[in-house]
C-alpha positions in Angstrom: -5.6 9.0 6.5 -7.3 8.3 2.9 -5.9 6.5 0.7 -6.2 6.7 -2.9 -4.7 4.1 -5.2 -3.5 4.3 -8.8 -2.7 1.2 -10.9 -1.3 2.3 -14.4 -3.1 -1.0 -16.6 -0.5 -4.0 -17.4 0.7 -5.5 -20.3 -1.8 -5.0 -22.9 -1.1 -5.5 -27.1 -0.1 -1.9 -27.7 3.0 -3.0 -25.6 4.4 -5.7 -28.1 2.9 -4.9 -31.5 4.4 -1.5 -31.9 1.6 0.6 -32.4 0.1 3.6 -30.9 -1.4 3.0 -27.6 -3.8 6.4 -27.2 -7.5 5.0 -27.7 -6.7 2.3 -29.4 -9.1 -1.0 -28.5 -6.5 -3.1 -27.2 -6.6 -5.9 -25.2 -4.6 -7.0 -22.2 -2.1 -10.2 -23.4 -2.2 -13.0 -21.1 0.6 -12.3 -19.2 -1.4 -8.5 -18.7 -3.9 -10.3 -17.0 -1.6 -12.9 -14.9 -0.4 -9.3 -13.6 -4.2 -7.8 -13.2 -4.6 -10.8 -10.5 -1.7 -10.8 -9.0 -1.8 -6.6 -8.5 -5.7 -7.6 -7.0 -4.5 -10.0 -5.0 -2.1 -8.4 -3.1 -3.9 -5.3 -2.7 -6.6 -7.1 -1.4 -4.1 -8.5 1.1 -3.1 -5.3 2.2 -6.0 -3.3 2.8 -7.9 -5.7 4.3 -11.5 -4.9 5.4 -11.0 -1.5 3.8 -13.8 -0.2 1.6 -12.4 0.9 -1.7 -14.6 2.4 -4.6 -12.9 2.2 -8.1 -12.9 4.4 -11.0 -11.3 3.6 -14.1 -10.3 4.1 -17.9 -13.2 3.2 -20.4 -10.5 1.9 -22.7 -10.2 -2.0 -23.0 -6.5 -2.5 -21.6 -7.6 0.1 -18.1 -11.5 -1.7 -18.0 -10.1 -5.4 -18.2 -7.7 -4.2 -15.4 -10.2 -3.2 -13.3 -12.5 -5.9 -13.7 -9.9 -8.3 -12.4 -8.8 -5.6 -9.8 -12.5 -5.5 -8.5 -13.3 -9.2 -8.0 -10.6 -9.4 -4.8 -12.6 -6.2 -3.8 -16.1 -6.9 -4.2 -16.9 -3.0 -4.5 -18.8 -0.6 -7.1 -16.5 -0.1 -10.5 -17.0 3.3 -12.4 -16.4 3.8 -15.5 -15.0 6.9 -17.4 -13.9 9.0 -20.0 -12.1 10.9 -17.8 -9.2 8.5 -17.1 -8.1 7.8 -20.6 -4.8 7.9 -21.9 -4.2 10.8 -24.0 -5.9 11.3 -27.5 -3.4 11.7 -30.2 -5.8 12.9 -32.6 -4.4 11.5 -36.5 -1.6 9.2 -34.3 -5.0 6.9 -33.2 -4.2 3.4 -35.2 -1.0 4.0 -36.8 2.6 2.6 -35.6 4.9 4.2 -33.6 7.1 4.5 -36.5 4.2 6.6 -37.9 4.5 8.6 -35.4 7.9 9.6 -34.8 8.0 10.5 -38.6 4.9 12.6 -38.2 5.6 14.8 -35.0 4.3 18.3 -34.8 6.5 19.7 -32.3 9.2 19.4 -29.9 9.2 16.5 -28.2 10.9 15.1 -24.7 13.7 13.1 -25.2 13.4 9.2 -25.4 9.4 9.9 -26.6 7.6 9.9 -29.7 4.3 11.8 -28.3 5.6 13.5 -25.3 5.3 17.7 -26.4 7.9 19.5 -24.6 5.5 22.2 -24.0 2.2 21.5 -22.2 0.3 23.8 -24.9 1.6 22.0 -27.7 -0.1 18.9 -29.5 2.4 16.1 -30.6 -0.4 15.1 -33.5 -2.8 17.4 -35.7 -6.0 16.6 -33.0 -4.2 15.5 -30.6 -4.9 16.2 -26.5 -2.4 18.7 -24.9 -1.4 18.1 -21.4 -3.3 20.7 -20.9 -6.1 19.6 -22.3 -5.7 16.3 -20.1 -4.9 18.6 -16.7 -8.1 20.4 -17.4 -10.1 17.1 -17.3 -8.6 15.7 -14.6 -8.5 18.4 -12.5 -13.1 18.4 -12.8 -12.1 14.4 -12.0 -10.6 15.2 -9.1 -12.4 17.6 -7.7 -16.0 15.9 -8.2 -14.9 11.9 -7.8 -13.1 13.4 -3.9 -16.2 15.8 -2.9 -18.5 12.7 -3.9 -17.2 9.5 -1.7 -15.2 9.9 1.7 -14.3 5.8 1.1 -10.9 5.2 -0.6 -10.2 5.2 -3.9 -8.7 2.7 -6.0 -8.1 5.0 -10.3 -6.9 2.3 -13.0 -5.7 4.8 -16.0 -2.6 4.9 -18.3 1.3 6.4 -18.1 1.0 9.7 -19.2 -3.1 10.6 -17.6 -1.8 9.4 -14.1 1.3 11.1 -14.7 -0.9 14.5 -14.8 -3.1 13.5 -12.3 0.6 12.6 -9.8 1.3 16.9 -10.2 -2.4 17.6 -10.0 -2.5 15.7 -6.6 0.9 17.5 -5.5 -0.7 20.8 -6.4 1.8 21.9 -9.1 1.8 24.2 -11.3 1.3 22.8 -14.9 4.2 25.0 -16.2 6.1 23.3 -14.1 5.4 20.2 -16.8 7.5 21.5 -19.2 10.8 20.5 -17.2 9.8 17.5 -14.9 7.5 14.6 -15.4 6.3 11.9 -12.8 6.3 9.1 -15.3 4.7 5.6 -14.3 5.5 1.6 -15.9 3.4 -0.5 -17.3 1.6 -2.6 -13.7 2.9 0.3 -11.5 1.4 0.7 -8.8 1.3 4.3 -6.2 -0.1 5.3 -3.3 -1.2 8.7 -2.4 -2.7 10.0 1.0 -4.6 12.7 2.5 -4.5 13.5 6.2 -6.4 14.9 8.4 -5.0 18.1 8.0 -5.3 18.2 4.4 -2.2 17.7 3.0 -1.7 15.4 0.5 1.3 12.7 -0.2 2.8 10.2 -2.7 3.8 7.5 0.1 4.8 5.1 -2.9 5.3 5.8 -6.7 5.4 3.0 -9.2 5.9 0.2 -7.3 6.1 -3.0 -9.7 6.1 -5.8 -6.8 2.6 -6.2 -6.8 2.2 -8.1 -10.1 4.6 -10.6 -8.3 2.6 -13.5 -6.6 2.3 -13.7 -3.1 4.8 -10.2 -2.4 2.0 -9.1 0.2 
């Protein structure tokens, strides 16, 4: 059974200053990286003496994540483009007030950069999800015919929530009425078995930024 790992980053200063998170620069606060250690740390406690390559974000709030992630791991850390969140083209450095005055199209319910449609852009130059799917999907496909170890991905809400229906082998129509959407320090396992088919044994679980849970 292989295991592959996703940790959406933790509390980083897009999450209390009220701006745009996208490809902004920001940096995880302190409690962010309380949570970085304590999500290592009991990983580390639960896959012990398993080997675990880790591929992550490029952006600031994902990298600093990993970097704690990897010291109770001691194993290779890859950067990329790949895994970041979402570009939201002219939304990039403004607030989200900006940006729910500024919407392009329909938008899910509750969001301010969500599209409704997976063909639509929420921002002039923004990513669609389809755009994202398309990069994840060469992700995917080249980071699992690469490495047989497992996998440890450190991304953002709405990438991993592509990447959770890539896995599943969805449709991505079928992202214009469902989403699998992640919290901030969520944690989710997905498996492969022998025969191929492929699981979500565990989907968001926040109890590993809790000390000593594992």
């Amino acid at each position: 059974m292989r295991n592959i790992i996703t940790i959406q980053h933790t509390q980083s200063e897009q999450h209390i200053n009220k701006m745009i998170g996208s490809l902004g620069d920001w940096n995880l606060t302190e409690l962010g990286i309380k949570q970085a250690h304590s999500i290592g740390k009991n990983l580390a406690d639960e896959y012990k003496n398993q080997k675990f390559v880790i591929y992550s974000s490029d952006l600031p709030r994902a990298k600093q994540t990993a970097e704690i992630v990897s010291v109770y791991f001691n194993t290779i850390l890859v950067f990329t483009t790949a895994l970041r969140e979402f570009d939201l083209g002219e939304a990039n450095g403004k607030s989200k007030e900006w940006a729910r005055n500024n919407q392009q199209c329909p938008v899910w319910q509750g969001t301010i950069d969500w599209a409704k449609s997976v063909y639509d852009k929420p921002f002039i130059g923004a990513e669609s999800k389809a755009d994202v799917w398309n990069r994840l999907s060469k992700f995917m496909t080249d980071t699992l015919a690469e490495t047989d170890d497992d996998i440890i991905i450190v991304s953002h809400d709405g990438t991993l929530s592509v990447l959770y229906a890539l896995w599943l082998g969805m449709d991505i129509e079928m992202l214009n009425k469902c989403n699998l959407s992640g919290k901030t320090g969520g944690v989710s396992v997905l498996q492969e078995d022998d025969d191929g088919d492929r699981i979500i044994a565990r989907l968001n679980d926040m109890s590993y930024m809790k000390e000593g849970t594992k």
